[in-house]
CHARMM-style PDB file with segment names, atoms N, HN, CA, C and O in Angstrom:
ATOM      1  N   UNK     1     103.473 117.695  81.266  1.00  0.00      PROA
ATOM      2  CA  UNK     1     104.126 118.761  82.018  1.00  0.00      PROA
ATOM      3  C   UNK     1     105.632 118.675  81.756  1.00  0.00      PROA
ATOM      4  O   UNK     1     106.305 117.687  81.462  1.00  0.00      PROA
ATOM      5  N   UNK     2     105.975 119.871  81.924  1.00  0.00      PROA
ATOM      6  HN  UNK     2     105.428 120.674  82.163  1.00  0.00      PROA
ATOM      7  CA  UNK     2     107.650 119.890  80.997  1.00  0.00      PROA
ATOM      8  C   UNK     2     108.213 120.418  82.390  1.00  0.00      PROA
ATOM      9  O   UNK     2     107.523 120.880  83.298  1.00  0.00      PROA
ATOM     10  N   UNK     3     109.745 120.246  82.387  1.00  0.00      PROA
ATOM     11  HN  UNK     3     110.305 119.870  81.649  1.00  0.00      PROA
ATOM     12  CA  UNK     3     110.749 120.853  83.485  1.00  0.00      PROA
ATOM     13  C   UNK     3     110.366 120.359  84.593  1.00  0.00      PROA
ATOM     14  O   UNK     3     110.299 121.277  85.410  1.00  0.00      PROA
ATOM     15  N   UNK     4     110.018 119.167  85.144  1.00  0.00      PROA
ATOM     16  HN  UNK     4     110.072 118.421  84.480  1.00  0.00      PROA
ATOM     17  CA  UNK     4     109.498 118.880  86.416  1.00  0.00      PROA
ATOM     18  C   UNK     4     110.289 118.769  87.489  1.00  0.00      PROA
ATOM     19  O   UNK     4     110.961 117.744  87.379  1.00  0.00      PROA
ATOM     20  N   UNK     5     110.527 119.373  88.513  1.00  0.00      PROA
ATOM     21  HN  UNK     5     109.981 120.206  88.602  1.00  0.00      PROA
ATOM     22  CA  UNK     5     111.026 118.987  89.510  1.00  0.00      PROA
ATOM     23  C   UNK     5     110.556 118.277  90.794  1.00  0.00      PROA
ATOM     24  O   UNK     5     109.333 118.139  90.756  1.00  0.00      PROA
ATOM     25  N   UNK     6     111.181 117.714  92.067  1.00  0.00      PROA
ATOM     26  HN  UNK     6     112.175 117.827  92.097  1.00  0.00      PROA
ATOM     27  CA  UNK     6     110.892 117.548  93.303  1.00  0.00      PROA
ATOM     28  C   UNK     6     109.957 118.344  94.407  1.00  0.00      PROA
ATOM     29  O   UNK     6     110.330 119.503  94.590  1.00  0.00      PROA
ATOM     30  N   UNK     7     109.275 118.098  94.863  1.00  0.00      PROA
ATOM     31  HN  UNK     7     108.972 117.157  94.714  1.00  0.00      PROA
ATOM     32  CA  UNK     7     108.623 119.144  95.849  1.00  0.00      PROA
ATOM     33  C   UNK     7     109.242 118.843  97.266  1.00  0.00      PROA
ATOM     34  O   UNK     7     109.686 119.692  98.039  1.00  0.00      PROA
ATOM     35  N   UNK     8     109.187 117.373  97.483  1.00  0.00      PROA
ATOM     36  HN  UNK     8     108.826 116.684  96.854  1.00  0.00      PROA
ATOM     37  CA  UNK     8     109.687 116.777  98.562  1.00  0.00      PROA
ATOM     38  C   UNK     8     109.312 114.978  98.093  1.00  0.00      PROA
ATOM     39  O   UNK     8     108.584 114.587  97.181  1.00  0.00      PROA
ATOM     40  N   UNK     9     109.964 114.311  98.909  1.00  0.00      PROA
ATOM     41  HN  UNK     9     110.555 114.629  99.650  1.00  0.00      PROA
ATOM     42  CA  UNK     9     109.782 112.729  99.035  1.00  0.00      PROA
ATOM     43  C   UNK     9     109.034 112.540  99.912  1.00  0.00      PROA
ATOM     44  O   UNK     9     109.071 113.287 100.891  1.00  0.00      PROA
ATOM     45  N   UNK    10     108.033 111.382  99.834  1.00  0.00      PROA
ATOM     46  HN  UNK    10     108.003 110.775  99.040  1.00  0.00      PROA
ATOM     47  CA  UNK    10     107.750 111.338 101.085  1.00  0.00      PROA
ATOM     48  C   UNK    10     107.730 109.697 101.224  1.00  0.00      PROA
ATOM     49  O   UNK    10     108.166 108.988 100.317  1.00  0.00      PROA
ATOM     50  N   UNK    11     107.199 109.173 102.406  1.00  0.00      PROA
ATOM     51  HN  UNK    11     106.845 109.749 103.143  1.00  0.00      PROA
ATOM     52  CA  UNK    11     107.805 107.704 102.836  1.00  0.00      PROA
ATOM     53  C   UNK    11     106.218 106.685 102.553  1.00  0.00      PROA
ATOM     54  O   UNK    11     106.303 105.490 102.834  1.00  0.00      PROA
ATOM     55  N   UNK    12     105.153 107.103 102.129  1.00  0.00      PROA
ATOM     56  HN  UNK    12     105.084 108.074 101.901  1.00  0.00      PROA
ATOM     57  CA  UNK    12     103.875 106.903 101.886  1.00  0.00      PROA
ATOM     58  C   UNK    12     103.199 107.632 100.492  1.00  0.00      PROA
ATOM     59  O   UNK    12     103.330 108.816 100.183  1.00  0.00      PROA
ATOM     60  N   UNK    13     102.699 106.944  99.999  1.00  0.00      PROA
ATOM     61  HN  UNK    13     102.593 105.982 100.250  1.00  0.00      PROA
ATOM     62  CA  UNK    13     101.270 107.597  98.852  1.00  0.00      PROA
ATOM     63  C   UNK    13     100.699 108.182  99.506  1.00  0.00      PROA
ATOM     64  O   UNK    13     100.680 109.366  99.171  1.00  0.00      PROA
ATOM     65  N   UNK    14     100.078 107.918 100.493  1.00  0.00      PROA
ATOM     66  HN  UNK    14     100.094 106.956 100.765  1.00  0.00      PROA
ATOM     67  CA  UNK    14      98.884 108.500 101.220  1.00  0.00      PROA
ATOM     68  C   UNK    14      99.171 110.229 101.809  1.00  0.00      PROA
ATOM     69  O   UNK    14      98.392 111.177 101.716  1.00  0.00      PROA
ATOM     70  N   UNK    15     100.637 110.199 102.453  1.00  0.00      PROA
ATOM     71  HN  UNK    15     101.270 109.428 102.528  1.00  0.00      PROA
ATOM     72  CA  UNK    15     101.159 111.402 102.401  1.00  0.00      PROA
ATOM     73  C   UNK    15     101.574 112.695 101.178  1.00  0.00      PROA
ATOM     74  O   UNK    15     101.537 113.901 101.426  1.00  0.00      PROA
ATOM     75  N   UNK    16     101.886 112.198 100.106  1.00  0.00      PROA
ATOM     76  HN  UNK    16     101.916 111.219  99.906  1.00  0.00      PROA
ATOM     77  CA  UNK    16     102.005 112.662  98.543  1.00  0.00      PROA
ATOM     78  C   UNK    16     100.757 112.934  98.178  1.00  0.00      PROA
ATOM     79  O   UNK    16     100.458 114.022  97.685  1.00  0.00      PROA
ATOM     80  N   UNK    17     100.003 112.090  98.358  1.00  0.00      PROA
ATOM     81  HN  UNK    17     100.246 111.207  98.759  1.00  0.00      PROA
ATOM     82  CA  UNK    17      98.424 112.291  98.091  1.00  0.00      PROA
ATOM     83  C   UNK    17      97.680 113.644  98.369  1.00  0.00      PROA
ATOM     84  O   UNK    17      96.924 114.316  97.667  1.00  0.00      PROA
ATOM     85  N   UNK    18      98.169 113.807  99.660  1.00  0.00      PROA
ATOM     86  HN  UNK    18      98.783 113.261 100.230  1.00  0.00      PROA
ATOM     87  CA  UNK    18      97.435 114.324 100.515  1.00  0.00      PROA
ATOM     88  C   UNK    18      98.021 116.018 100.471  1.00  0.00      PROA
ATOM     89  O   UNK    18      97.415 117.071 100.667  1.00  0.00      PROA
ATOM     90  N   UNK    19      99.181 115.792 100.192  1.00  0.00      PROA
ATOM     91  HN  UNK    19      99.674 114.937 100.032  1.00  0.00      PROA
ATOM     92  CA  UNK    19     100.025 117.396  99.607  1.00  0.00      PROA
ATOM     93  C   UNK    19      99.649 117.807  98.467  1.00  0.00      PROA
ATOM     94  O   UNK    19      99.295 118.980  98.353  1.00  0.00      PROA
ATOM     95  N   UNK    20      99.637 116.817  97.214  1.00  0.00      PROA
ATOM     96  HN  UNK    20      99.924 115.864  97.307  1.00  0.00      PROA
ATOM     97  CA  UNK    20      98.847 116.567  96.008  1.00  0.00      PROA
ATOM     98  C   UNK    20      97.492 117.560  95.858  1.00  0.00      PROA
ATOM     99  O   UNK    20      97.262 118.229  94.850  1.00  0.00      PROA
ATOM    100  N   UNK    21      96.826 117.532  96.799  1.00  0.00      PROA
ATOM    101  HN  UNK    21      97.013 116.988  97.618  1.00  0.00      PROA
ATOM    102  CA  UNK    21      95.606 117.773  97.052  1.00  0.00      PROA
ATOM    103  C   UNK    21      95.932 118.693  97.549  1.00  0.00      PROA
ATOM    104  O   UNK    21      96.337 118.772  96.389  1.00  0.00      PROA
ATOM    105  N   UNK    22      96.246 119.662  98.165  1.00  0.00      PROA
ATOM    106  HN  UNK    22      95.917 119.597  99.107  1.00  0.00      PROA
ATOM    107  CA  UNK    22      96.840 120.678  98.796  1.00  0.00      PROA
ATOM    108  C   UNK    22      97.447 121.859  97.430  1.00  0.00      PROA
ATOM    109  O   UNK    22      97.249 123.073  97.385  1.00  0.00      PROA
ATOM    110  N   UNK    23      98.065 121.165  96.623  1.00  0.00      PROA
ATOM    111  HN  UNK    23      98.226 120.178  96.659  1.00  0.00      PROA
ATOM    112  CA  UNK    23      98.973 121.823  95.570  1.00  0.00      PROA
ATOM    113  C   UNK    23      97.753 122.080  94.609  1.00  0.00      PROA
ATOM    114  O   UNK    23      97.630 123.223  94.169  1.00  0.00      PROA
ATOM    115  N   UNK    24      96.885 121.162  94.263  1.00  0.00      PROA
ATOM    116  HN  UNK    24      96.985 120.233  94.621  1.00  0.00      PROA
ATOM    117  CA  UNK    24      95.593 121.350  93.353  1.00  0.00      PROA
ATOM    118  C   UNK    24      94.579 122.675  93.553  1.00  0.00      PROA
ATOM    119  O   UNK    24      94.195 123.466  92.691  1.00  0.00      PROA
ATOM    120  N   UNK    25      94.298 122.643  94.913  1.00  0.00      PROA
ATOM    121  HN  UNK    25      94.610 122.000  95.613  1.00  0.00      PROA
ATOM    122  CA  UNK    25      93.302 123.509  95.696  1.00  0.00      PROA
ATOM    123  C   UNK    25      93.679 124.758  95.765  1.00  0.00      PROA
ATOM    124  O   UNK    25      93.073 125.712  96.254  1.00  0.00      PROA
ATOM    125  N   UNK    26      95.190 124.700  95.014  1.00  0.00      PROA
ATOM    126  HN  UNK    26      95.682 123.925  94.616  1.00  0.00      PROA
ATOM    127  CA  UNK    26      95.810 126.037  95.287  1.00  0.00      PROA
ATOM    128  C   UNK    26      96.408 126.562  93.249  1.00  0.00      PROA
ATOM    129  O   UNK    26      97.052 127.525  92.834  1.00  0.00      PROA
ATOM    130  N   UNK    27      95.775 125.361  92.522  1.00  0.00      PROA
ATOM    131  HN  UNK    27      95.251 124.578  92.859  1.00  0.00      PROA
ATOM    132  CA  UNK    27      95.935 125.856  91.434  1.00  0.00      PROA
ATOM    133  C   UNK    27      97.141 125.536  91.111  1.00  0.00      PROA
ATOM    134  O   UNK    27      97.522 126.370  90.289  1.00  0.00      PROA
ATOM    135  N   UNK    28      98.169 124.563  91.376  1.00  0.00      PROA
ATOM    136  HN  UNK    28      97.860 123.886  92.043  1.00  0.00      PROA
ATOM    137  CA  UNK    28      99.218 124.256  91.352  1.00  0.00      PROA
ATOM    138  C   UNK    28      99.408 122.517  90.598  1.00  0.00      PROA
ATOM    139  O   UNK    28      99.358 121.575  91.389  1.00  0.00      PROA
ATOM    140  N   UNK    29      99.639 122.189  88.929  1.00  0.00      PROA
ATOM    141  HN  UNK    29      99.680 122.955  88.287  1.00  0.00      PROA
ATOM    142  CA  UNK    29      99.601 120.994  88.611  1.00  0.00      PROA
ATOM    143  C   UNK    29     100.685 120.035  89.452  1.00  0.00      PROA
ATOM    144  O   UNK    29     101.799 120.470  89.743  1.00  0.00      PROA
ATOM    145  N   UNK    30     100.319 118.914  89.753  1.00  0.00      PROA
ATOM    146  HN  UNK    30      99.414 118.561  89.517  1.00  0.00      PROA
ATOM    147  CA  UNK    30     101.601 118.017  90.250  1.00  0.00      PROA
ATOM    148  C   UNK    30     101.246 116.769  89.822  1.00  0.00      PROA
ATOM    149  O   UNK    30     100.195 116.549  89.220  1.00  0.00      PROA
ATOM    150  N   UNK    31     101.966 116.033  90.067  1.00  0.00      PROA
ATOM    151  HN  UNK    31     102.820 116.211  90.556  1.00  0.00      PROA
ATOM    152  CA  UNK    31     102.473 114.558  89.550  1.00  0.00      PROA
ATOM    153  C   UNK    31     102.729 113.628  90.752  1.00  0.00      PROA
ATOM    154  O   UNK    31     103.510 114.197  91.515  1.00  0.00      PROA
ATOM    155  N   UNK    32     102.382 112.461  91.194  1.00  0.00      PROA
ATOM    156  HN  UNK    32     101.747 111.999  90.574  1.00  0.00      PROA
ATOM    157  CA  UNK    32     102.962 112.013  92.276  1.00  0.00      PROA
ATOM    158  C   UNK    32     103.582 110.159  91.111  1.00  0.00      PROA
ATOM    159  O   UNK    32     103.156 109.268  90.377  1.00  0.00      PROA
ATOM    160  N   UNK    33     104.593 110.604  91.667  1.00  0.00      PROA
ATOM    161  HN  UNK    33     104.939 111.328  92.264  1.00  0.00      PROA
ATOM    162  CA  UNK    33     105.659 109.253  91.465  1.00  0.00      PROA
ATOM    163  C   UNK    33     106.349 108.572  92.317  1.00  0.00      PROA
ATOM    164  O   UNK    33     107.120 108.988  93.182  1.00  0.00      PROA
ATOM    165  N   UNK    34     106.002 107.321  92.003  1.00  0.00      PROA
ATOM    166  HN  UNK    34     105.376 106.983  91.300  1.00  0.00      PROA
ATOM    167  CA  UNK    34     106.009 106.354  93.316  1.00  0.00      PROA
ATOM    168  C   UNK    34     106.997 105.272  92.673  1.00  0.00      PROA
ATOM    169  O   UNK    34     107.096 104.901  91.504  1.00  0.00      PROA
ATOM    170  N   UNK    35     107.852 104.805  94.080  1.00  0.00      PROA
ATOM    171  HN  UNK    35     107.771 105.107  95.030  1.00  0.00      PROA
ATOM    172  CA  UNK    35     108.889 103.407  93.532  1.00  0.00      PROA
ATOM    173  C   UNK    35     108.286 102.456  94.051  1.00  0.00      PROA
ATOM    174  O   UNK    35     108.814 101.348  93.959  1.00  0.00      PROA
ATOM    175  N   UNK    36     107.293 102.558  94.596  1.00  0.00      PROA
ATOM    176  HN  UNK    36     106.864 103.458  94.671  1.00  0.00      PROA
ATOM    177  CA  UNK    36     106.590 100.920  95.362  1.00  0.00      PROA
ATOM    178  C   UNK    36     106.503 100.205  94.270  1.00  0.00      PROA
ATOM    179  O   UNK    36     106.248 100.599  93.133  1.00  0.00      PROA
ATOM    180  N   UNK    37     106.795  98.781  94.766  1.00  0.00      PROA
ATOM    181  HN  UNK    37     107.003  98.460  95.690  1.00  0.00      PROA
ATOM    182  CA  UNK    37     106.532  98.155  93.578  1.00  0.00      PROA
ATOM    183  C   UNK    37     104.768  97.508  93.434  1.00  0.00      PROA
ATOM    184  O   UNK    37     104.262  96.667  94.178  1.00  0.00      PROA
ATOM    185  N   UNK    38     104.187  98.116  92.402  1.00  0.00      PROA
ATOM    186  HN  UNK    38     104.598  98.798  91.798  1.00  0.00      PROA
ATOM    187  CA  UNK    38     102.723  97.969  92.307  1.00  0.00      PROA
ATOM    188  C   UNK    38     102.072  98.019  93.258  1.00  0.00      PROA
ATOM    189  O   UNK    38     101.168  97.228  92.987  1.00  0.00      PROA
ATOM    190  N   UNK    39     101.821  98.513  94.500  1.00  0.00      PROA
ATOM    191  HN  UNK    39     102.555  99.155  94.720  1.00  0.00      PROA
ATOM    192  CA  UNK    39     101.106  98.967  95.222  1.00  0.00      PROA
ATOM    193  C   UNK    39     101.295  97.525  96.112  1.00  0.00      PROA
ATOM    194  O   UNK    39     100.382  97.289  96.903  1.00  0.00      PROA
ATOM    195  N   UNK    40     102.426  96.533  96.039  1.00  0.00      PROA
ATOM    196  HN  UNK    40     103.167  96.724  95.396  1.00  0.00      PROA
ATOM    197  CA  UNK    40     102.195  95.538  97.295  1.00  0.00      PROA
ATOM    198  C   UNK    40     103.007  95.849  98.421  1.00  0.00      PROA
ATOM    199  O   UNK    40     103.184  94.922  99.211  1.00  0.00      PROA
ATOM    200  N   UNK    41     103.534  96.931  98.671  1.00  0.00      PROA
ATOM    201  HN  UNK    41     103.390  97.685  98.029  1.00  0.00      PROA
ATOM    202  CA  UNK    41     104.340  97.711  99.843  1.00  0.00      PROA
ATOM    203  C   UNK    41     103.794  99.119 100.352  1.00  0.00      PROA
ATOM    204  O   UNK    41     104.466 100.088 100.706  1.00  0.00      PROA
ATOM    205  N   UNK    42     102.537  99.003 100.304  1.00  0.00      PROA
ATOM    206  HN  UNK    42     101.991  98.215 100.017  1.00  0.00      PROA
ATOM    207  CA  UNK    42     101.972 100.816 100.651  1.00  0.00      PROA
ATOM    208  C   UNK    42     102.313 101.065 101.714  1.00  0.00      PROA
ATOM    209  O   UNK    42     102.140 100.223 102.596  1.00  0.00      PROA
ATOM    210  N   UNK    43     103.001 102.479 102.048  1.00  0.00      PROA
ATOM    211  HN  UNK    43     103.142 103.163 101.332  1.00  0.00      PROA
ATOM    212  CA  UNK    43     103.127 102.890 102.822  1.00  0.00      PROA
ATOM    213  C   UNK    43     104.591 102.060 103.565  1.00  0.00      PROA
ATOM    214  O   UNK    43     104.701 102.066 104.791  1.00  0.00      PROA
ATOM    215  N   UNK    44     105.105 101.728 103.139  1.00  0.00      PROA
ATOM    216  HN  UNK    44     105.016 101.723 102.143  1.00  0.00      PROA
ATOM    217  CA  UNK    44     106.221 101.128 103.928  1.00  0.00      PROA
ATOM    218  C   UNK    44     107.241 102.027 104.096  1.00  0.00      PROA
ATOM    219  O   UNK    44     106.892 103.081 103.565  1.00  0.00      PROA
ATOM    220  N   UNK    45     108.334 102.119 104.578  1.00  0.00      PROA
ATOM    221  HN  UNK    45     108.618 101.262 105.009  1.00  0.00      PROA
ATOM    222  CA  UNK    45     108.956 103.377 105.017  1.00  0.00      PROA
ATOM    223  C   UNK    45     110.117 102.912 104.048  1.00  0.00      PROA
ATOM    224  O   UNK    45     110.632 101.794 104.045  1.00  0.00      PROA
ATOM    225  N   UNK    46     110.435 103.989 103.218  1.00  0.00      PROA
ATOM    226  HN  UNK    46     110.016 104.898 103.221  1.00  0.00      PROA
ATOM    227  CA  UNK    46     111.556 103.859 102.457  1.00  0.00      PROA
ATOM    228  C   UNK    46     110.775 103.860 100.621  1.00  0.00      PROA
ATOM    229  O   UNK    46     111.442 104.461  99.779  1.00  0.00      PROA
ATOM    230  N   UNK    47     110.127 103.538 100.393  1.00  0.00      PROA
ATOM    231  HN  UNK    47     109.586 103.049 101.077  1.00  0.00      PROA
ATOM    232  CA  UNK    47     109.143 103.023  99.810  1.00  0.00      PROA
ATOM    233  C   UNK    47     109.141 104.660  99.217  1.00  0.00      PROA
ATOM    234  O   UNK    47     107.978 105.007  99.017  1.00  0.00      PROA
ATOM    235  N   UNK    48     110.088 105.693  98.904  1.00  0.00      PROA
ATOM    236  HN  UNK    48     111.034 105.411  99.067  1.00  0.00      PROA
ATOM    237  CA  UNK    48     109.795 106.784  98.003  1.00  0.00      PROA
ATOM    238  C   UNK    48     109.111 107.290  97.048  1.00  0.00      PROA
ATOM    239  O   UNK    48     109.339 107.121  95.851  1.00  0.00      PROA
ATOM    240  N   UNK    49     108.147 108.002  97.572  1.00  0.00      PROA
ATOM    241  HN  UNK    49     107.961 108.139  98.545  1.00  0.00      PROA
ATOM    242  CA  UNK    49     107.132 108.913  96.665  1.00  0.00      PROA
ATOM    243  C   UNK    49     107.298 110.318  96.630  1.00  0.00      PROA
ATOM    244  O   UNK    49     107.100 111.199  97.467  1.00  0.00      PROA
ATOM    245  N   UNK    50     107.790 110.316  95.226  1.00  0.00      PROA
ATOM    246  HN  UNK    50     107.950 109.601  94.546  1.00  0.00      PROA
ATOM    247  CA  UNK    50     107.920 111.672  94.973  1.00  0.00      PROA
ATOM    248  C   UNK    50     106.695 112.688  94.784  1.00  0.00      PROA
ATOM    249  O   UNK    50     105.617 112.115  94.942  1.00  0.00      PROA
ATOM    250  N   UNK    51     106.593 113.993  94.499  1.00  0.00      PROA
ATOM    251  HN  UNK    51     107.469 114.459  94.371  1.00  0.00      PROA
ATOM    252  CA  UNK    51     105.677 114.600  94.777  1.00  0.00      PROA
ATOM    253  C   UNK    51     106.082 115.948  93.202  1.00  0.00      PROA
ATOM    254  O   UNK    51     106.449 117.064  93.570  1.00  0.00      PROA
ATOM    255  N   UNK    52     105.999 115.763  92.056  1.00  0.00      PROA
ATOM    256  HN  UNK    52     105.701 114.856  91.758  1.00  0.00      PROA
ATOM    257  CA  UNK    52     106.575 116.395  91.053  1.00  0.00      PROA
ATOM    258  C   UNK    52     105.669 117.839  90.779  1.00  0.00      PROA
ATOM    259  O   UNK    52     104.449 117.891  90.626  1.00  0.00      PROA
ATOM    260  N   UNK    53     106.684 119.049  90.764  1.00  0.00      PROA
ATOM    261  HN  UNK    53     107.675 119.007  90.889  1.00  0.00      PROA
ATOM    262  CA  UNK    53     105.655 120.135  89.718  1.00  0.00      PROA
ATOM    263  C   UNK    53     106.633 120.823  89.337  1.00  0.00      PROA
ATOM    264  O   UNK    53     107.751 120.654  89.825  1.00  0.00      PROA
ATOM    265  N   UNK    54     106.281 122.076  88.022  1.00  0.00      PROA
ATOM    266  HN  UNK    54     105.373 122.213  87.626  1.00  0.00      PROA
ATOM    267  CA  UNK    54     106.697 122.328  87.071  1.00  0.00      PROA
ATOM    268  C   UNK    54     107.977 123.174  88.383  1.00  0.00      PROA
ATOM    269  O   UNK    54     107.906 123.117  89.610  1.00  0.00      PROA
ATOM    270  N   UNK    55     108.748 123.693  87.754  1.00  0.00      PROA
ATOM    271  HN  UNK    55     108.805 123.739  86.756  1.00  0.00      PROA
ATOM    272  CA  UNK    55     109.885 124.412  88.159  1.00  0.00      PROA
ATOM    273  C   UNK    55     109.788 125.771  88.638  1.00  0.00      PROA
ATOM    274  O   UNK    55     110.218 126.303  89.662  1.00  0.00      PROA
ATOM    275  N   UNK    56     108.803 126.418  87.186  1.00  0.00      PROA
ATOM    276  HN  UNK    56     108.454 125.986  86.355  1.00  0.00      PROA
ATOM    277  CA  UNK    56     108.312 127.429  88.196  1.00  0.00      PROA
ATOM    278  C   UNK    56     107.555 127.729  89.125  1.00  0.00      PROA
ATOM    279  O   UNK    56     107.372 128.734  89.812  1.00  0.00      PROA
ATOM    280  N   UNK    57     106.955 126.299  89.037  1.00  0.00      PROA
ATOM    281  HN  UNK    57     107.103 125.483  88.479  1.00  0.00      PROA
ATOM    282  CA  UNK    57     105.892 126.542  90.354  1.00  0.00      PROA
ATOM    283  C   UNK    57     106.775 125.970  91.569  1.00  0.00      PROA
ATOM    284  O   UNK    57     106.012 125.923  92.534  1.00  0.00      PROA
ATOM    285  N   UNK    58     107.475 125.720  91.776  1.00  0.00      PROA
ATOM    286  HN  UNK    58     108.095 125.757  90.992  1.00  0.00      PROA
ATOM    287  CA  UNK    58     108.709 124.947  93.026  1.00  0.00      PROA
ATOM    288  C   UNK    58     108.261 126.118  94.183  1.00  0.00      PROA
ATOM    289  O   UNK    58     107.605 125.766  95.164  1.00  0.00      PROA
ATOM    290  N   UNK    59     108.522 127.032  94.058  1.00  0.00      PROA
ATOM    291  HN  UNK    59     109.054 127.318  93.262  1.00  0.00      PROA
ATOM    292  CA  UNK    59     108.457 128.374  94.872  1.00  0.00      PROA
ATOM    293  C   UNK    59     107.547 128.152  95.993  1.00  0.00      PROA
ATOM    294  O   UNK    59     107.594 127.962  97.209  1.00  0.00      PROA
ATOM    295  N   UNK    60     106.485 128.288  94.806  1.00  0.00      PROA
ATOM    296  HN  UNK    60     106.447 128.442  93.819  1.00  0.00      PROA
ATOM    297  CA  UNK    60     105.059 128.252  95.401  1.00  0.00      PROA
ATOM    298  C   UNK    60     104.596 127.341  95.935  1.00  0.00      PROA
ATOM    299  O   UNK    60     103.709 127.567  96.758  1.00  0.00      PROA
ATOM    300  N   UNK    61     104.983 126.057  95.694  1.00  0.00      PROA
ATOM    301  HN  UNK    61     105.704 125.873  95.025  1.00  0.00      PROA
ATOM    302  CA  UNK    61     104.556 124.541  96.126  1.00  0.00      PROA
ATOM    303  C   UNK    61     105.355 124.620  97.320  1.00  0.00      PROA
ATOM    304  O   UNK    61     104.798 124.263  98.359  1.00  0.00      PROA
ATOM    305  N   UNK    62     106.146 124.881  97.362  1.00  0.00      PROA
ATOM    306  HN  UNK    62     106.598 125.171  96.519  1.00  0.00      PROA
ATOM    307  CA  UNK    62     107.385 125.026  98.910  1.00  0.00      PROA
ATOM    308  C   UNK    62     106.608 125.614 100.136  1.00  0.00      PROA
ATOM    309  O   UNK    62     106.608 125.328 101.333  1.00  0.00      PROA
ATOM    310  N   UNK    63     105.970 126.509  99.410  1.00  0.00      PROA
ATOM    311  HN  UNK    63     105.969 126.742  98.438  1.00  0.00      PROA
ATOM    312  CA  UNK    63     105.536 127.912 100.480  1.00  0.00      PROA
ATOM    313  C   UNK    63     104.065 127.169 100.873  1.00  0.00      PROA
ATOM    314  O   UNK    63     103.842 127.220 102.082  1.00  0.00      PROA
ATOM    315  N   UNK    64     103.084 126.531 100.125  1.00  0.00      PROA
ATOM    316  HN  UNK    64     103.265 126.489  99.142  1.00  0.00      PROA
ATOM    317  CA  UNK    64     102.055 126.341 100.356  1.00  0.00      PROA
ATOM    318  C   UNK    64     102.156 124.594 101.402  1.00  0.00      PROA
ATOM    319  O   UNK    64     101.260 124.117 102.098  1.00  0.00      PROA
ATOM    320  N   UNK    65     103.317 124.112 101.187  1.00  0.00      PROA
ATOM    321  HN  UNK    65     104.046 124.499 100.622  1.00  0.00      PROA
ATOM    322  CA  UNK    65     103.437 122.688 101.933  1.00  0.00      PROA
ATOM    323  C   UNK    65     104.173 122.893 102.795  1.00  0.00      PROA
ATOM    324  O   UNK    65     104.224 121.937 103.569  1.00  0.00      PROA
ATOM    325  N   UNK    66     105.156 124.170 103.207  1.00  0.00      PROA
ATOM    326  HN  UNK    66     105.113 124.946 102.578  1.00  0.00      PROA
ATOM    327  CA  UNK    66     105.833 125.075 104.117  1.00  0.00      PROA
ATOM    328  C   UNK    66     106.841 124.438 104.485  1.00  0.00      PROA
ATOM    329  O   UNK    66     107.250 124.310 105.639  1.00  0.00      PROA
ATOM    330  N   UNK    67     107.454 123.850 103.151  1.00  0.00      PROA
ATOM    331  HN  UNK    67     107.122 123.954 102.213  1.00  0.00      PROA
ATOM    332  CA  UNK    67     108.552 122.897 102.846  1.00  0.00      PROA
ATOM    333  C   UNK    67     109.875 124.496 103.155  1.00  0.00      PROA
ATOM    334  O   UNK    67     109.633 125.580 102.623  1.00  0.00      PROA
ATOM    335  N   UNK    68     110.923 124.328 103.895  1.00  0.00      PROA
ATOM    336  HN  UNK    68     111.119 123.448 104.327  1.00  0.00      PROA
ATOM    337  CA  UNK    68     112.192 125.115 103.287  1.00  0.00      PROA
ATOM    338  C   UNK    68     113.126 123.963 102.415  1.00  0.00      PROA
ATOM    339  O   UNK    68     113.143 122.735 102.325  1.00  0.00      PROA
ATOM    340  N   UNK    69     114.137 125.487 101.639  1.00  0.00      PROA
ATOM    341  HN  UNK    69     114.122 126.484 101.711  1.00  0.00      PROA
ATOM    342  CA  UNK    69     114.827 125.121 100.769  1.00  0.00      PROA
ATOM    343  C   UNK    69     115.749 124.092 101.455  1.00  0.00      PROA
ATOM    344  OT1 UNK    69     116.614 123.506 100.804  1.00  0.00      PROA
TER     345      UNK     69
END
């Protein structure tokens, strides 16, 4: 996937996951990227997971996770 941007951060996988799945169901590719280090901090707060899709889909991923700008 080319031009990727942010959808939102979130403070858990399980939350990214779960939008992830949300963005799919709606026909929308995404990416979830995570700074935990190897999965021995899940879910810890701070612990940033990004939530990636293409640019032009930003719009739409906003509107369907009812994220504002």
């Amino acid at each position: 996937m080319d031009d990727l941007v942010s959808v939102k951060i979130f403070n858990s996988t399980g939350e990214a996951e779960a939008a992830h799945g949300l963005l799919t169901v709606e026909g929308i590719e995404a990416i979830i990227e995570s700074s935990e280090s190897g999965g021995m901090t899940p879910g810890v707060a701070g612990a940033d997971t990004k939530l990636l899709v293409r640019a032009e889909d930003l719009e739409k991923a906003r509107s369907i996770l009812e994220i504002g700008e």
